[in-house]
N, C-alpha and C positions, 0 to 999 in steps of 0.2 A: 225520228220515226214519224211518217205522216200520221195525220191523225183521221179518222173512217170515214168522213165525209169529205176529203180531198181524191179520195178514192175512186168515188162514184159521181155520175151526176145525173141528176132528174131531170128531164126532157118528156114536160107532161104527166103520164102515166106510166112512162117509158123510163126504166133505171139504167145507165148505161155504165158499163165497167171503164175506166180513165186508163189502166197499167194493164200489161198482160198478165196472165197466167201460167204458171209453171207447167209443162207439157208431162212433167214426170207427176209431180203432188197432187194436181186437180184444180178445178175451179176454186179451189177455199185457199189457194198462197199467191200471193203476186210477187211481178219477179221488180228486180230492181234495174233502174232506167242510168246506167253507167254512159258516159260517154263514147265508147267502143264497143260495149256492150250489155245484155241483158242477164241477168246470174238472178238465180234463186238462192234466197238465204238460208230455207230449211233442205234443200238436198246436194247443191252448190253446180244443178244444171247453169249451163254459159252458151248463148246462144249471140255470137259475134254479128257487129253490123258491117255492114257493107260501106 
């Protein structure tokens, strides 16, 4: 499990998000960065790469 500050990164005064976001859950779940693809752990969205 990363831990909350590999999450994000400050760029000044500027908080930048690192992983995406769940399209279904909201801005509060990130998804997880698989090899082939993006899945969310809390609704089990799977968004495939190209």
């Amino acid at each position: 499990m990363a831990k909350k500050w590999e999450l994000y990164k400050l760029d000044g005064d500027k908080l930048e998000r690192l992983k995406r976001s769940c399209p279904r859950c909201g801005e509060g779940t990130f998804m997880a960065d698989h090899k082939d693809r993006y899945s969310c752990g809390a609704c089990g969205y799977t968004e495939w790469k190209k």
